[in-house]
C-alpha positions, -999 to +999 in steps of 0.1 A: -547+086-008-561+115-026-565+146-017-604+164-012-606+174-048-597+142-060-568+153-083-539+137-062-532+102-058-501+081-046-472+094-061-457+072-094-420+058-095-402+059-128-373+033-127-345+038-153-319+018-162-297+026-189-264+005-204-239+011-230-232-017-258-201-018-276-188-048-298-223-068-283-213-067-250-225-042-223-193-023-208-210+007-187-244+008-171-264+032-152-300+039-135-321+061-113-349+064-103-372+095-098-405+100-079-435+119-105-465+135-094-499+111-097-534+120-104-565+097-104-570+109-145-549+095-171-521+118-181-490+117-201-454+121-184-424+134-197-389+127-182-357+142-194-322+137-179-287+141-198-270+100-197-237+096-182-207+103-204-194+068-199-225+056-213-221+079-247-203+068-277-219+033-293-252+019-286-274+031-258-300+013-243-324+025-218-352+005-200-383+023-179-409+011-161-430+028-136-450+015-100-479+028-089-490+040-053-499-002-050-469-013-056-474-026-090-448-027-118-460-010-154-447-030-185-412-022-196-405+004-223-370-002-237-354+017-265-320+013-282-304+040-301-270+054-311-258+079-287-233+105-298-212+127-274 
């Protein structure tokens, strides 16, 4: 539900999921997940967090995906980079 001005709307849930991939296999993994402020306009998020430091040294993998106040699921975003300590 919104609010009177019609600026607020159900709150959003980013879902993060994060692995470590060494020699192809995955040999740590992580996740969270974190509730972000909705409106009923389009706007742009930004999400920071510091990874694990078991999931640091090779190839890093994070996955993110975010439900709306409906319940439904967003497509996934995945990137894969190399992630120093």
């Amino acid at each position: 539900m919104g609010d009177e001005a019609g600026d607020v709307a159900d709150p959003l849930l980013a879902e993060i999921s994060e692995r470590k991939i060494s020699g192809g296999r995955t040999v740590a993994t992580g996740g969270f997940a974190r509730a972000m402020h909705a409106s009923f306009q389009c706007r742009e998020h930004k999400l920071l967090w510091r990874p694990a430091t078991r999931l640091l040294g090779s190839i890093y993998t994070v996955r993110l995906r975010v439900r709306d106040g409906n319940g439904a699921w967003s497509n996934v975003l995945r990137a894969t980079a190399e992630a120093s300590q």
